[in-house]
N, C-alpha and C positions, 0 to 999 in steps of 0.2 A: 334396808329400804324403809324398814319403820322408823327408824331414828331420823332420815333425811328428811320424811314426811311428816316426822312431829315438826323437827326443825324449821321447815317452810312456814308450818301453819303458823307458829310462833312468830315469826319474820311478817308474815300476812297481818298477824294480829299486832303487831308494832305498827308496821306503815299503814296501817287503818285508821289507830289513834291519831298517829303525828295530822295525818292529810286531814282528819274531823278536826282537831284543832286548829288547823287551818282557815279553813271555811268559817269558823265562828265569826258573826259579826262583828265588825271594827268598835260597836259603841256598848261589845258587852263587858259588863265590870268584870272584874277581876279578883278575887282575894287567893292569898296562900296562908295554909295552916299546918299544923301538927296534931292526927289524929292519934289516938291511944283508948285501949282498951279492953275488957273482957271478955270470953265467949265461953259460952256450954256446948258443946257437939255430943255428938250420937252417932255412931258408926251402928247401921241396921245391912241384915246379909238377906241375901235371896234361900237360906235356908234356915227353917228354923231350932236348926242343932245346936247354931253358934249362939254365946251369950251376947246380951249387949246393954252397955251401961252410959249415963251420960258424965261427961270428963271436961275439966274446965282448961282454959289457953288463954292467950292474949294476942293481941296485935297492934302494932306501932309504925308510921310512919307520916312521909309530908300528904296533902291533901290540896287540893284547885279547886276553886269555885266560881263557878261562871254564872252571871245573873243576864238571862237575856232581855232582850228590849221590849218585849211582853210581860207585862204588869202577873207578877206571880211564877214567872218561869223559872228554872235555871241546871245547869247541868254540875256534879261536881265528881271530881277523878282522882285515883286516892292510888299511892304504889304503899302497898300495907307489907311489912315483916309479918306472919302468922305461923305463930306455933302450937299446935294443939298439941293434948295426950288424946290417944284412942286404943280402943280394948277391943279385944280379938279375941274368944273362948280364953279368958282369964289372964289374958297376958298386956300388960299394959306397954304400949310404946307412946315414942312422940313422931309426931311429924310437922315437917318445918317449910314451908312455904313460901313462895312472894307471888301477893295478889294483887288484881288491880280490877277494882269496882268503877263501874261508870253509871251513875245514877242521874234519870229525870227526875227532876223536883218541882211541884208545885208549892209555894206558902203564901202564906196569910196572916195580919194580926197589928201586931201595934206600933206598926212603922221601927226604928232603930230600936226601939225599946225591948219589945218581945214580939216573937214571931212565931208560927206554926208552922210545920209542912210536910207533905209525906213524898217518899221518892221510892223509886224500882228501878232496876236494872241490871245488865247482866257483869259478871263478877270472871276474870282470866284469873288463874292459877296456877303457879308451876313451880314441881317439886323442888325444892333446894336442900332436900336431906338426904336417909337414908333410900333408897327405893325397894330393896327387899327385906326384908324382917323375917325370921326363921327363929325355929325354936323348936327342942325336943321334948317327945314325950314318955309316958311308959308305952304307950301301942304306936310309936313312930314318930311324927314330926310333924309341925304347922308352917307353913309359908304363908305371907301376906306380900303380895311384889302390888309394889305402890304406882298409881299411873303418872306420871313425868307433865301430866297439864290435865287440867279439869274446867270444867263451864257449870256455872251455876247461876242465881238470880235471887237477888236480893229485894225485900220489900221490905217497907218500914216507917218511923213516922219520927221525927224530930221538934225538938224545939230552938232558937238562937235566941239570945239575951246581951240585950248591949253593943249587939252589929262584932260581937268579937269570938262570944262562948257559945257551940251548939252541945248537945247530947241530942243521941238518938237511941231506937232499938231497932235494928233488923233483925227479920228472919230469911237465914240461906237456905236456898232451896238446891238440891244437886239435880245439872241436867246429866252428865255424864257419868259413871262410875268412878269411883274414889280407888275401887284396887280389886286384884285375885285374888282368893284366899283359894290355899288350897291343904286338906290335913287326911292323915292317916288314921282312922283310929284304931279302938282294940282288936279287931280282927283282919288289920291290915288291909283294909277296904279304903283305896284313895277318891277321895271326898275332894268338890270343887263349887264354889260359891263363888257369887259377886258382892261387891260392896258400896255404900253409898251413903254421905253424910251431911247429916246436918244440922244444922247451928243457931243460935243465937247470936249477936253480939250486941252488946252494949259499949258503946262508945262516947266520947268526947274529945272535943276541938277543939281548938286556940285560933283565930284566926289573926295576923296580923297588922 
């Protein structure tokens, strides 16, 4: 039953996008690009036994940018590959991702030449790696079971040069839990935490 009802929401969250791109205005511009970039995350637990450290990733993929008919507006829609590492009481994994941020953007500045803007919005994610992570110890065992979709929100502030190149910096904010952890330790007392993370990214754009 949990699986059919992630699956829906997933299917909800497709024909959400498709039908907003829809409706966008007939006379909003258009560009496509190729985002890429770095991130720092921070995996933080609801208790404070587990360790936690920040661990660097990257992410890559195409990008849309829609400039609307209001002087400063614009929306832009990104399907991101993202791979982080994250740490669990000492044990380092990776987790692999495909995201898809939908940011409001306002800017400002010096027409094609250079320009400002800052954007927010909310960020869809869904596992595409391992989903549980286990590992032993001397007093038992650690499990981390990864959640299969996450919702989070990004805020940020960008610059564009030449109507072609942007950088920006977000920070992701997590609305949803990132995963269970759950561990034994030396006196065999089983232990159970939530998880939750968040990010940086540093990025840059090509737009064509």
């Amino acid at each position: 039953m949990n699986k059919i009802f992630r699956r829906s929401w997933q299917q909800v969250i497709v024909l959400s996008l498709m039908g907003w791109l829809l409706v966008l205005p007939a006379d909003a511009g258009v560009r496509v690009g190729l985002k890429g970039g770095v991130q720092t995350s921070q995996m933080t637990f609801s208790s404070d036994d587990l360790s936690e450290s920040n661990r660097m990733g990257f992410m890559v993929g195409p990008t849309v940018k829609f400039s609307l008919p209001l002087v400063g507006l614009g929306v832009d829609v990104s399907a991101l590959y993202d791979q982080r590492e994250l740490k669990a009481n000492d044990n380092t994994f990776t987790q692999k991702s495909l995201s898809f941020p939908i940011n409001a953007r306002y800017g400002f500045g010096l027409g094609s030449l250079c320009d400002f803007y800052f954007a927010a919005g909310p960020q869809f994610s869904f596992n595409v790696g391992d989903n549980l992570v286990d590992w032993a110890t001397d007093g038992g065992y650690n499990e981390l079971s990864l959640k299969s979709s996450m919702l989070s929100i990004n805020v940020g502030v960008g610059v564009g040069i030449a109507n072609h190149l942007e950088g920006s910096v977000y920070y992701n904010i997590p609305i949803t839990k990132t995963g269970d952890f759950t561990w034994k330790d030396a006196t065999n007392t089983l232990q159970e935490t939530t998880s939750r993370t968040n990010a940086w990214y540093l990025s840059v754009t090509y737009f064509f």
